[in-house]
KEMIVO-134904 format. One record per atom (N, C-alpha, C): residue number from 1; atom name; y, z, x. Coordinates in nm, 4 decimals, decimal comma. Atoms other than C-alpha are relative to their C-alpha. Layout:
<sites>
  seq  atom        py        pz        px
  NUM    CA         Y         Z         X
...
</sites>
This chain:
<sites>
  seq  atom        py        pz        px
    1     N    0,0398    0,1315   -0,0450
    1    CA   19,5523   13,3813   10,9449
    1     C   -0,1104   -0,0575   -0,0892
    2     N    0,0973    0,0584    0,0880
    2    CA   19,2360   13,3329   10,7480
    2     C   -0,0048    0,1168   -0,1064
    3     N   -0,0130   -0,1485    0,1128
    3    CA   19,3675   13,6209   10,4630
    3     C   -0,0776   -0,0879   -0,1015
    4     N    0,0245    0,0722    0,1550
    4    CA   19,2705   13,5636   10,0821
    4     C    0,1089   -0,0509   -0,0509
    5     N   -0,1066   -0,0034    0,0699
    5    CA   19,4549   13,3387    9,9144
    5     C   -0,0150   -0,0028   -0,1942
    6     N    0,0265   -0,0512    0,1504
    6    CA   19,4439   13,4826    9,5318
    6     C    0,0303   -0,0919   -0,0573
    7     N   -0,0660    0,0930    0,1473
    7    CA   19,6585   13,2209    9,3515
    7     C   -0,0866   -0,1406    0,0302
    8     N    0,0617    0,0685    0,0004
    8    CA   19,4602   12,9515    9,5148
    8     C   -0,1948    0,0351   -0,0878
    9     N    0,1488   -0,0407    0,0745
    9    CA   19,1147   13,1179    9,3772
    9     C   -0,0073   -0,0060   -0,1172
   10     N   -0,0384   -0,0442    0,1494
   10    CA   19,2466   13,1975    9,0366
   10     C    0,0253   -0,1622   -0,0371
   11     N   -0,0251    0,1314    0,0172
   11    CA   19,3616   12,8119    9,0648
   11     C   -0,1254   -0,0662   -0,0472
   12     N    0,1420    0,0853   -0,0177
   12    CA   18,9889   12,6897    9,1461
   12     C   -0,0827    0,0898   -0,1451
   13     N    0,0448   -0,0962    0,1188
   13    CA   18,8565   12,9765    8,8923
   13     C    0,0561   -0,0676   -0,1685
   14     N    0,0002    0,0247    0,1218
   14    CA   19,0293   12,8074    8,6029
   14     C   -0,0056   -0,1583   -0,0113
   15     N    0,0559    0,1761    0,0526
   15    CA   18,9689   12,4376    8,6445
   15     C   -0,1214    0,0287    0,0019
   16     N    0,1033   -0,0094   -0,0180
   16    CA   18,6274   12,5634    8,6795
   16     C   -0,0401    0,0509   -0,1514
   17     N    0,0269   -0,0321    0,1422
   17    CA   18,6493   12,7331    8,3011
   17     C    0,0206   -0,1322   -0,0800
   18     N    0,0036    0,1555    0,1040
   18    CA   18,7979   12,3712    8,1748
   18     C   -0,1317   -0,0828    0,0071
   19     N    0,1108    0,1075   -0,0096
   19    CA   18,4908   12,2240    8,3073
   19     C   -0,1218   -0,0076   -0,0947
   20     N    0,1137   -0,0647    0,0456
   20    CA   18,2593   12,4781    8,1681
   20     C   -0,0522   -0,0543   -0,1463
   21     N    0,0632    0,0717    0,0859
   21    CA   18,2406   12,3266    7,8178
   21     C   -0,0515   -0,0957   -0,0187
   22     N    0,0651    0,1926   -0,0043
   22    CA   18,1779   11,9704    7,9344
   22     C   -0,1383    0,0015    0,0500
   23     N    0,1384   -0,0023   -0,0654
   23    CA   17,8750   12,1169    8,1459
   23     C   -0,0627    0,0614   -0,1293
   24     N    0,1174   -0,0405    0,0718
   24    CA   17,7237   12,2872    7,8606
   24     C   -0,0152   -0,1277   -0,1146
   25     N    0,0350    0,1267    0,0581
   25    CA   17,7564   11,9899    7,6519
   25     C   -0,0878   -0,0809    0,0800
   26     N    0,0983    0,0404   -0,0567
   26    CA   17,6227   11,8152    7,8838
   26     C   -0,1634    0,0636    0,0222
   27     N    0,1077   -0,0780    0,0387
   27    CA   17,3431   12,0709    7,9045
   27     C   -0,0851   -0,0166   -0,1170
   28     N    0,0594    0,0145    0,0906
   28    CA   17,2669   12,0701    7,6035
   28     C   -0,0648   -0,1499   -0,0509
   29     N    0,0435    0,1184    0,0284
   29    CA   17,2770   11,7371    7,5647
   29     C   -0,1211   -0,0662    0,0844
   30     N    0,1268   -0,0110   -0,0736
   30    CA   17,0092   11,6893    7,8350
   30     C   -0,1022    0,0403   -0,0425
   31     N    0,1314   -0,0561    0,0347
   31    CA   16,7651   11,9244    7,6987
   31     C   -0,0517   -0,0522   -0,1329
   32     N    0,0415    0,0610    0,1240
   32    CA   16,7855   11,7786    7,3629
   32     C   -0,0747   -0,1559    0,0441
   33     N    0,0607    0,1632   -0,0188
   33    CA   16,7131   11,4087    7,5213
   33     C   -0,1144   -0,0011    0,0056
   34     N    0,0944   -0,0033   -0,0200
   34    CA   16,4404   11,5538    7,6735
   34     C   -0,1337    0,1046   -0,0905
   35     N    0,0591   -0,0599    0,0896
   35    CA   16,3151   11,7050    7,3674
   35     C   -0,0113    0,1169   -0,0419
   36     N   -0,0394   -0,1134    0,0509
   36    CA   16,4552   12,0222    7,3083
   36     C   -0,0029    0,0064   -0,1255
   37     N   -0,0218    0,0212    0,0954
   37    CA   16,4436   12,0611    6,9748
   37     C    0,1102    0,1331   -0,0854
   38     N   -0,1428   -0,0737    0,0670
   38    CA   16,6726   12,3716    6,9673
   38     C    0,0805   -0,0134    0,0547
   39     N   -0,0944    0,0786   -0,0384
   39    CA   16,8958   12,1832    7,1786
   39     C    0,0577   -0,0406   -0,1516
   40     N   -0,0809    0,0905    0,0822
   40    CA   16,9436   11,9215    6,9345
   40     C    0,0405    0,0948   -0,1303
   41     N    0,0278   -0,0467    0,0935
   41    CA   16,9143   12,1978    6,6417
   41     C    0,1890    0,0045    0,0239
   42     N   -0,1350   -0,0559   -0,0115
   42    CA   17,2624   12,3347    6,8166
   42     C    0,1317   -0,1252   -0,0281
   43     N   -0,0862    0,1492    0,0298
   43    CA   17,4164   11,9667    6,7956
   43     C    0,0713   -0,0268   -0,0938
   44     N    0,0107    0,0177    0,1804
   44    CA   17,3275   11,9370    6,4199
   44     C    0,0950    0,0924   -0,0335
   45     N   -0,0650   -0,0551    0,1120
   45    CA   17,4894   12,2438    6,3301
   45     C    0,1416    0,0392    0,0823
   46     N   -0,1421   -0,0176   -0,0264
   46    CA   17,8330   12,1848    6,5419
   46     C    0,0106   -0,1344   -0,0543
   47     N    0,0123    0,1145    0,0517
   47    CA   17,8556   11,8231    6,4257
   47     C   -0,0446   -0,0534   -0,1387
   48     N    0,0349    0,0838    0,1461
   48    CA   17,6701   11,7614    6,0528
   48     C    0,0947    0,0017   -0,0534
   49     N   -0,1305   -0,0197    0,0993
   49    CA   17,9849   11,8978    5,8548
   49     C    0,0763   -0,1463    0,0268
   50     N   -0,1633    0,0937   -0,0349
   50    CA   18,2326   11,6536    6,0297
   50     C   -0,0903   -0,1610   -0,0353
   51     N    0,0821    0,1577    0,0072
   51    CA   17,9428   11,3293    6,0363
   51     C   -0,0024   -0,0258   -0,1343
   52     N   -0,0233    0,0366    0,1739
   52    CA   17,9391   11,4135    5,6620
   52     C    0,0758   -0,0831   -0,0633
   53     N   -0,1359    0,0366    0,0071
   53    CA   18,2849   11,4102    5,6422
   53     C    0,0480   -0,1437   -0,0082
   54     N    0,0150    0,1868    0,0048
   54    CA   18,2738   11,0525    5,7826
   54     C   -0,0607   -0,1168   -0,0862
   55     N    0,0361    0,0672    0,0795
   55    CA   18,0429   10,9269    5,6108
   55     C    0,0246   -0,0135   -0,1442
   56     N   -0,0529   -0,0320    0,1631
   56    CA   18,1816   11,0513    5,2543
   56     C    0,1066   -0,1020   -0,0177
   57     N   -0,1468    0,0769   -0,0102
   57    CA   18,5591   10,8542    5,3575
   57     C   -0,0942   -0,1645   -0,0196
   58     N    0,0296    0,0880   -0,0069
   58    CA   18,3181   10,5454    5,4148
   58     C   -0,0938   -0,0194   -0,1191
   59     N    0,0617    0,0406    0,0810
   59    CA   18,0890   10,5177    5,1490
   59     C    0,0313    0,0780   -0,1442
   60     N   -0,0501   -0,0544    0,1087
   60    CA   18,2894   10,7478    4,8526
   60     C   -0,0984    0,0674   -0,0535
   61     N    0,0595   -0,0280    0,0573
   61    CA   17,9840   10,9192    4,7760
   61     C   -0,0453    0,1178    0,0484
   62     N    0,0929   -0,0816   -0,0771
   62    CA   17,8504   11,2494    4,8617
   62     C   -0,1490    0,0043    0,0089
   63     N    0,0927    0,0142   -0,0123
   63    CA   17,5046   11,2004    4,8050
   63     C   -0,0565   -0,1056    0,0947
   64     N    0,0029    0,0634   -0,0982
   64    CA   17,5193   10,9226    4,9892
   64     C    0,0599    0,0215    0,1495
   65     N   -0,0231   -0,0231   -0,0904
   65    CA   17,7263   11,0361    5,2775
   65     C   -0,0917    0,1431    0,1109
   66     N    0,1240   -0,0885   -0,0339
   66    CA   17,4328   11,3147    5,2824
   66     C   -0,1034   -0,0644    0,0720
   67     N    0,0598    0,1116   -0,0195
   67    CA   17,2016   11,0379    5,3265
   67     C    0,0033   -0,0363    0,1485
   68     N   -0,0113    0,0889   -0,1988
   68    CA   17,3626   10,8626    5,6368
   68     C    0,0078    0,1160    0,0287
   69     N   -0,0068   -0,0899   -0,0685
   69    CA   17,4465   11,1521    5,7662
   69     C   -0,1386    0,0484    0,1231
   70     N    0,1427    0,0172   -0,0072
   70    CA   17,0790   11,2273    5,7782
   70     C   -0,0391   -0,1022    0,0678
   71     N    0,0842    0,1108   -0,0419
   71    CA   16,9802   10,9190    5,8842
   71     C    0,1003   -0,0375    0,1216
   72     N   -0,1186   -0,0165   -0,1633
   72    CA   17,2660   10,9118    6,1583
   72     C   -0,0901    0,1164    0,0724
   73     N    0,0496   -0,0714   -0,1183
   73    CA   17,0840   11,2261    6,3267
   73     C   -0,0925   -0,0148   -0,0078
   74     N    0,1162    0,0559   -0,0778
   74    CA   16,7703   11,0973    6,2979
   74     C   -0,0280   -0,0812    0,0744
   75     N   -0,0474    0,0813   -0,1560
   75    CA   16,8822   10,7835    6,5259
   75     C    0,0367    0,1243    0,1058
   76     N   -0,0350   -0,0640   -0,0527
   76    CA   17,0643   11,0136    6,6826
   76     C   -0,0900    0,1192    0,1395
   77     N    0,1206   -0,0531   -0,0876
   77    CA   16,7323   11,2067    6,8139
   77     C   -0,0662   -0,0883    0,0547
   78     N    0,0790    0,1391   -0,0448
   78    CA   16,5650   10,8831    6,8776
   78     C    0,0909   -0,0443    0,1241
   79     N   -0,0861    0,0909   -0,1555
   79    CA   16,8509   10,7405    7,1159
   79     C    0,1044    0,0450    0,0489
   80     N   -0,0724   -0,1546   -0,0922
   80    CA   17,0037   11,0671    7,2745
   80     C   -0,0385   -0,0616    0,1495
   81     N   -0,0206    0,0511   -0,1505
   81    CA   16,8519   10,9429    7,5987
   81     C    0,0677   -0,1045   -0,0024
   82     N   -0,1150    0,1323   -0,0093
   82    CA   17,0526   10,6595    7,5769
   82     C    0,1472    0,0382    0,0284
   83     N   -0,0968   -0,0633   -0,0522
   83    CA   17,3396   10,8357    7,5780
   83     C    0,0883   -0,0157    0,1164
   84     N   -0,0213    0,0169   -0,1166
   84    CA   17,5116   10,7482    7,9058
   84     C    0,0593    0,0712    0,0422
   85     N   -0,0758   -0,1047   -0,0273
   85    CA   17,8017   11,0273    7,8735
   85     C   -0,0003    0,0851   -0,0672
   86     N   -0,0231   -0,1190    0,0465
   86    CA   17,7488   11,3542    7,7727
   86     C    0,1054    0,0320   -0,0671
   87     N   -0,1800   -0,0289    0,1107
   87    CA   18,1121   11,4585    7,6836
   87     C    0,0000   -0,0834   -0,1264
   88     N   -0,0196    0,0727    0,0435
   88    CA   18,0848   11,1615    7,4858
   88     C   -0,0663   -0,0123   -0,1478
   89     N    0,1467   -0,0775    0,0697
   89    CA   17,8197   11,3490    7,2690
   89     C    0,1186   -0,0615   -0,1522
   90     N   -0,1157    0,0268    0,1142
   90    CA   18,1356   11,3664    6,9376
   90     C    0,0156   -0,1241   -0,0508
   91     N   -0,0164    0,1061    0,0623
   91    CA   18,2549   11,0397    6,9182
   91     C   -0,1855   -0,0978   -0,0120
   92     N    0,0838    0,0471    0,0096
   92    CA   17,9290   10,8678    6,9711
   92     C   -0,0654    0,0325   -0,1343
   93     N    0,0640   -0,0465    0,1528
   93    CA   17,7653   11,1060    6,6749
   93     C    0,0981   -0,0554   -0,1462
   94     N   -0,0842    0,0553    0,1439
   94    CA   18,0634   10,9948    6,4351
   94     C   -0,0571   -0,1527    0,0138
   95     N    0,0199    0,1359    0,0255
   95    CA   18,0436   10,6381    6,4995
   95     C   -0,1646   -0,0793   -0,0912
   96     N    0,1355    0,0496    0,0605
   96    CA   17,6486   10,6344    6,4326
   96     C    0,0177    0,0369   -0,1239
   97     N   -0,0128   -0,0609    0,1298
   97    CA   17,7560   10,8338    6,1126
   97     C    0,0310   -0,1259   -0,0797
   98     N   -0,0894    0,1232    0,0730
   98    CA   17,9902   10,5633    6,0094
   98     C   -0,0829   -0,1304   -0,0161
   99     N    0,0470    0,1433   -0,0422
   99    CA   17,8094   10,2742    6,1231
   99     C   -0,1282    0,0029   -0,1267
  100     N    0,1014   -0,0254    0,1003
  100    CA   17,4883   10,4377    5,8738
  100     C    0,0780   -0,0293   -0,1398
  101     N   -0,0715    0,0114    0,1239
  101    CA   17,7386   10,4617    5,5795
  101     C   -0,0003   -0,1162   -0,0560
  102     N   -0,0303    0,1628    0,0126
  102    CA   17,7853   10,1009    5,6472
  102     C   -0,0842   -0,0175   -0,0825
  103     N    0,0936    0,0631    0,0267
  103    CA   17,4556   10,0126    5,6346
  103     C   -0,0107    0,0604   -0,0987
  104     N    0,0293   -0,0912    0,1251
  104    CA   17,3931   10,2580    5,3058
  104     C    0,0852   -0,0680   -0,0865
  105     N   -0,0944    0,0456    0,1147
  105    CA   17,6641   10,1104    5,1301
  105     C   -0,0382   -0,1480   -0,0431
  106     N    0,0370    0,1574    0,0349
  106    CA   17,5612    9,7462    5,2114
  106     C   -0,1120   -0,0280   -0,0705
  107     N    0,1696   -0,0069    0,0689
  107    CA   17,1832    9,8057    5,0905
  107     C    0,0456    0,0074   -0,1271
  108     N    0,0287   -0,0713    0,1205
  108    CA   17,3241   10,0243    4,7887
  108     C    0,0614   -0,1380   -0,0762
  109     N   -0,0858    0,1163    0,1628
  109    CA   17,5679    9,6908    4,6616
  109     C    0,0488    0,0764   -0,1407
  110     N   -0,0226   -0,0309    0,1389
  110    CA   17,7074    9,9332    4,4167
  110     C    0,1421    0,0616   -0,0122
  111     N   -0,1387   -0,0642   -0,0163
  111    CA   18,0335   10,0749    4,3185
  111     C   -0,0091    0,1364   -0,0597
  112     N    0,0071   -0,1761    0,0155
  112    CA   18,0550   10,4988    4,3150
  112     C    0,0842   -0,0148   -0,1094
  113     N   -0,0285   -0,0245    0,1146
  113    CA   18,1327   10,6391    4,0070
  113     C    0,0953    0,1556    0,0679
  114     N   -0,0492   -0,1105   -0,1148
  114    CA   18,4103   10,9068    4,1504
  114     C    0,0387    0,1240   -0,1223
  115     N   -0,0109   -0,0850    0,0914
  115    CA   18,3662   11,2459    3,9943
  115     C    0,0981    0,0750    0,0285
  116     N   -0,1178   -0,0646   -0,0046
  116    CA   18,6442   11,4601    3,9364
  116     C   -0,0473    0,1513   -0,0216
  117     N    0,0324   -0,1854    0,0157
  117    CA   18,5811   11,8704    4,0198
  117     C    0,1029    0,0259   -0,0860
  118     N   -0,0703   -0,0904    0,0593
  118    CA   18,7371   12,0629    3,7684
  118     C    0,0420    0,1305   -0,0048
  119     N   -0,0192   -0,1014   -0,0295
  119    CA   18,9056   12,3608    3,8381
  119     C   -0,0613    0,0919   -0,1327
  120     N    0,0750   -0,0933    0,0507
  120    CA   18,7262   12,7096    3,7057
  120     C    0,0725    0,0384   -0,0976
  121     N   -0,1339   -0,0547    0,1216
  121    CA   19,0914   12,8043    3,5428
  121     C    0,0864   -0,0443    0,0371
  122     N   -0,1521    0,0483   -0,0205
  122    CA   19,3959   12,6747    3,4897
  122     C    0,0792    0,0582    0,1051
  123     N   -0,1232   -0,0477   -0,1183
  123    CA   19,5831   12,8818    3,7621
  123     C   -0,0693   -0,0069    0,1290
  124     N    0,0081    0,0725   -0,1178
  124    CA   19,3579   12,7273    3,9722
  124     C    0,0549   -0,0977    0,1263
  125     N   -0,0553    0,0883   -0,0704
  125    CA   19,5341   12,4456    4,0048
  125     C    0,1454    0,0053   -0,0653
  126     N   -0,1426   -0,0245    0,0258
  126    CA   19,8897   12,4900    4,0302
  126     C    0,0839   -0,1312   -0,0336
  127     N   -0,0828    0,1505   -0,0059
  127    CA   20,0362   12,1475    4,1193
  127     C   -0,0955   -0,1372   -0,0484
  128     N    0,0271    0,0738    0,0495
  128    CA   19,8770   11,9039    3,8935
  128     C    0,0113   -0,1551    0,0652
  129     N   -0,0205    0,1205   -0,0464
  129    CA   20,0380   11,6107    4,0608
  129     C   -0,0808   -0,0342    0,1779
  130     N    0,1170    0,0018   -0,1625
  130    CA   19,8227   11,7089    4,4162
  130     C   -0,1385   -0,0764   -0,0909
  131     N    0,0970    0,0198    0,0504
  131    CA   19,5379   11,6101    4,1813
  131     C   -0,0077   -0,1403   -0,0271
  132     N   -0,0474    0,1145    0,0745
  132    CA   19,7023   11,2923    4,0794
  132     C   -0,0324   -0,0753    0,1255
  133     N    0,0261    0,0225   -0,1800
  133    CA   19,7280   11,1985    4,4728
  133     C   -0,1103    0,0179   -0,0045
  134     N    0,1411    0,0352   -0,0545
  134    CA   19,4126   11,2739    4,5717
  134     C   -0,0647   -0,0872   -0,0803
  135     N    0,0757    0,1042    0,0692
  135    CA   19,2644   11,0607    4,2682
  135     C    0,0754   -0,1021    0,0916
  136     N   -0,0273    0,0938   -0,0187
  136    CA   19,4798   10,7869    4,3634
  136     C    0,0146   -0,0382    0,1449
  137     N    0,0094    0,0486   -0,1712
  137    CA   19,4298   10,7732    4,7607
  137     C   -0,1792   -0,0310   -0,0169
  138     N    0,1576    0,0061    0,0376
  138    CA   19,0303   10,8559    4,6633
  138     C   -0,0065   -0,2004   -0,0548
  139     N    0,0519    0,1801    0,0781
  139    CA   19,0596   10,4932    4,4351
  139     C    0,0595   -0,1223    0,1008
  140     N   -0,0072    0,1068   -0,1087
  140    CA   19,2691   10,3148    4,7230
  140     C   -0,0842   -0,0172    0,0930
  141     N    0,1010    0,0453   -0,1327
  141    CA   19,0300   10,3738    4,9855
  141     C   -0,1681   -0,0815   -0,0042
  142     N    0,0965    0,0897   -0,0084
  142    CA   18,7356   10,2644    4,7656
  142     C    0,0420   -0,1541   -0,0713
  143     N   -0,0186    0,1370    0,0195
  143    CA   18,9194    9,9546    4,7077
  143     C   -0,0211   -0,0954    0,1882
  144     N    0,0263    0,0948   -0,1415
  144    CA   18,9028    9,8762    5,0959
  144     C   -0,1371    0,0050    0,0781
  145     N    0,1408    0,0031   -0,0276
  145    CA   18,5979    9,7493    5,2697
  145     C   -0,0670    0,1302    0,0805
  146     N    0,1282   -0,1060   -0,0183
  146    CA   18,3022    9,9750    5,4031
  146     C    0,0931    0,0224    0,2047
  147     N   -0,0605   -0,0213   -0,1377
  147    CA   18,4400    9,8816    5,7909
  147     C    0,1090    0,0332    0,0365
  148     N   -0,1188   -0,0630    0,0037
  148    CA   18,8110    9,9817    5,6750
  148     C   -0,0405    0,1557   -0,0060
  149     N    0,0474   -0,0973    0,0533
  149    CA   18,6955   10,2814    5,5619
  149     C   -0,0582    0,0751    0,1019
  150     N    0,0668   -0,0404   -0,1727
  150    CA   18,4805   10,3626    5,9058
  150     C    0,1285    0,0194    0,0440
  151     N   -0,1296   -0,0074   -0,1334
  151    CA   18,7984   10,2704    6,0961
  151     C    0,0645    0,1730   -0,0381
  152     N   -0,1054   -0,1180    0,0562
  152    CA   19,0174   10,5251    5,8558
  152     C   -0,0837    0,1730    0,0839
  153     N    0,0534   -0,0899   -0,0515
  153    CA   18,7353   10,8000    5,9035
  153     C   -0,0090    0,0659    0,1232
  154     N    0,0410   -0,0475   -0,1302
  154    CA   18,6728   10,7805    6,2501
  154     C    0,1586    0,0660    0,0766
  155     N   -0,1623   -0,0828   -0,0170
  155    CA   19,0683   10,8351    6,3122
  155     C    0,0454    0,1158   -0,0547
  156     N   -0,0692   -0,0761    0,0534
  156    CA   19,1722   11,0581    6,0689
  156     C   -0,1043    0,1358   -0,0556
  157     N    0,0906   -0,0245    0,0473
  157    CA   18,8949   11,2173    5,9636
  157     C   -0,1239    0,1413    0,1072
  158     N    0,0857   -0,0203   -0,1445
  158    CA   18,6644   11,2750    6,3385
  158     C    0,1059    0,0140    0,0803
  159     N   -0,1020    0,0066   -0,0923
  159    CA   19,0222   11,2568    6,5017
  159     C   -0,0162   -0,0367    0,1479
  160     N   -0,0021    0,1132   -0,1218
  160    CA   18,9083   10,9781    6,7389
  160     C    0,1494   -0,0607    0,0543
  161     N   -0,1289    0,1035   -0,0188
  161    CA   19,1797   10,8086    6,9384
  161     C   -0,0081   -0,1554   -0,0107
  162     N   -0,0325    0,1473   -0,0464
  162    CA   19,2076   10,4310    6,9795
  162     C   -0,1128   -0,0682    0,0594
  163     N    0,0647    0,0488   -0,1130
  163    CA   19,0221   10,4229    7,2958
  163     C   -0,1968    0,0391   -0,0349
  164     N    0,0900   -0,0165    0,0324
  164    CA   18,7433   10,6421    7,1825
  164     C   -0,0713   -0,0596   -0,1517
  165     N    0,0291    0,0790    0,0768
  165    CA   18,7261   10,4166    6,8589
  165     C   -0,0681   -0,0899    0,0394
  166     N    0,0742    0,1207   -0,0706
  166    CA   18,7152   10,1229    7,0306
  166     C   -0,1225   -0,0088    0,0967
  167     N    0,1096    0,0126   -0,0467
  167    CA   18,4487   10,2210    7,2641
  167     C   -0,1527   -0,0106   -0,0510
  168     N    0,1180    0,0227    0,0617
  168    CA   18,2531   10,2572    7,0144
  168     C   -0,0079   -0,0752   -0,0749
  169     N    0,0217    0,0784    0,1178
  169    CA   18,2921    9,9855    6,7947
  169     C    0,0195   -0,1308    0,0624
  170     N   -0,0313    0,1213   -0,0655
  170    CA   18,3607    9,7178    7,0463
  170     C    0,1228   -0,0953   -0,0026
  171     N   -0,1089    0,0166    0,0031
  171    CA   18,6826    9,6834    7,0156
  171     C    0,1559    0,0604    0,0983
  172     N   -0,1469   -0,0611   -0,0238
  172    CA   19,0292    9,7249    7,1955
  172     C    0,0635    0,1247    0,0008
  173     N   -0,0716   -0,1181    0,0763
  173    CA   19,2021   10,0203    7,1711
  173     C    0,1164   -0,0696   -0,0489
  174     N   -0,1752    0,0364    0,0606
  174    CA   19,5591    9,8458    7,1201
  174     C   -0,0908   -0,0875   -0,1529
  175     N    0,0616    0,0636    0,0895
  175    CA   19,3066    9,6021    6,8765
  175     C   -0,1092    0,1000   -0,1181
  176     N    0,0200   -0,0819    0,0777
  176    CA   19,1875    9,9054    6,7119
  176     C    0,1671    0,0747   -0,0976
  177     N   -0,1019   -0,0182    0,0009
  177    CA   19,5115   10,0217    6,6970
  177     C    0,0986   -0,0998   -0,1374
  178     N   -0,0677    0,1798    0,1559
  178    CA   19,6682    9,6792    6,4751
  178     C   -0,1128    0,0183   -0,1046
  179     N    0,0871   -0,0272    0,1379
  179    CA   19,3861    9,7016    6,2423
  179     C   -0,0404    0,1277   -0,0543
  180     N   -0,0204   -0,1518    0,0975
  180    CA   19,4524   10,0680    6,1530
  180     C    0,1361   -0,0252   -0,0278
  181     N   -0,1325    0,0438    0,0304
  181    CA   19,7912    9,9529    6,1371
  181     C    0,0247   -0,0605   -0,1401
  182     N   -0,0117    0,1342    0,1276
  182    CA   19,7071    9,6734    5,8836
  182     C   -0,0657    0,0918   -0,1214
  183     N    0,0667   -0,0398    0,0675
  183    CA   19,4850    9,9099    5,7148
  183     C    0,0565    0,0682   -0,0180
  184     N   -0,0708   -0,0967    0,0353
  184    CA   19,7170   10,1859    5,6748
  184     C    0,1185   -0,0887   -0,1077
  185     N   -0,0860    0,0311    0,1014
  185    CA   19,9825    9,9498    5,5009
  185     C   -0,0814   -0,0619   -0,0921
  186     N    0,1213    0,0394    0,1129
  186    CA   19,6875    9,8136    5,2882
  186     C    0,0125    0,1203   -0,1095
  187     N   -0,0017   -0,1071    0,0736
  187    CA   19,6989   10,1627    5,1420
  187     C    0,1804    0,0349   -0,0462
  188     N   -0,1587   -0,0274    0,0285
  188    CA   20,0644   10,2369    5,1637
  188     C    0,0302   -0,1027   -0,1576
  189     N   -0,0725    0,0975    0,0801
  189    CA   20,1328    9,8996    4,9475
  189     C   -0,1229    0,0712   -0,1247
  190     N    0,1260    0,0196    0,0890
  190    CA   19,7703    9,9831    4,7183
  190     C    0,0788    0,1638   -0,0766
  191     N   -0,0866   -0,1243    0,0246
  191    CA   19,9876   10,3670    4,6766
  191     C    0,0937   -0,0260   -0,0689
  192     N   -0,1669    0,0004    0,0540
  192    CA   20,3023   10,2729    4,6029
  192     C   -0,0079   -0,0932   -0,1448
  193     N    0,0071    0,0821    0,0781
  193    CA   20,2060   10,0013    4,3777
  193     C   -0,0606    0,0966   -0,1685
  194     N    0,0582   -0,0633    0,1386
  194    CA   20,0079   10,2822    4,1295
  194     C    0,1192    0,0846   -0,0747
</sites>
């Protein structure tokens, strides 16, 4: 009448593990607001790689995408209490990434000089024409503006959706959506054409 029921426990037991990462994010993200500083330390080093990342697609530069990056988690410590959703910790940190790049790129007014790594030895690089591609997607993307370039990142890059784009950029998701659209055949035609 009032036995155990196991499969119901084991039920409650594992929506209770899905939760568990959103609470320690959240956790963490709390203690950092309130000035943790090895809170936020733990932030920095699940998150800088990928904010890099972003910022490199948007401003073609690594020294510069070092830069914002940088200067993305120093906002970032400044207006953590602001924050309104925890979970929300990811996209929020890309977008400030991107949004810095912006501003870095707009200050710098300059056009990157795009260096080419050279492999150590020839049987490094096997397929020559992968090399060819990446130059020539590298030179389409710094043909499109600084806020194309955000969009591309934050999608493909941060593997934002739509919705979590648009929330952060003030935009639509379906209206995020059409202008990655437009921006993807921007490249397609800027590709095909080399």
């Amino acid at each position: 009448m009032y036995g155990w029921d196991s499969r119901g426990v084991a039920r409650h037991l594992r929506s209770m593990r899905s939760l568990a990462p959103e609470l320690a994010i959240a956790a963490t993200v709390e203690r950092a607001a309130a000035g943790d500083e090895y809170a936020f330390a733990r932030i920095v080093a699940t998150h800088r790689a990928e904010m890099v990342r972003v910022a490199y697609v948007v401003s073609g530069d690594w020294d510069l995408a070092q830069d914002a990056a940088q200067a993305a988690l120093w906002n970032a410590w400044r207006k953590l209490p602001s924050l309104r959703d925890p979970t929300s910790l990811r996209p929020w940190l890309m977008a400030v990434a991107a949004n810095e790049a912006r501003a870095i790129v707009r200050r710098e007014r300059r056009h990157p000089v795009v260096e080419l790594a050279m492999a150590a030895d020839a049987s490094a690089c096997d397929e020559p024409a992968g090399g060819i591609d990446q130059l020539d997607l590298t030179n389409a993307l710094h043909r499109l503006s600084p806020d194309d370039r955000a969009l591309v990142a934050l999608r493909y890059v941060a593997d934002l959706n739509s919705d979590e784009i648009g929330a952060m950029t003030g935009r639509s998701a379906s209206g995020v959506r059409t202008r990655l659209s437009r921006v993807l055949a921007r490249l397609q035609k800027d590709l095909d054409d080399d």
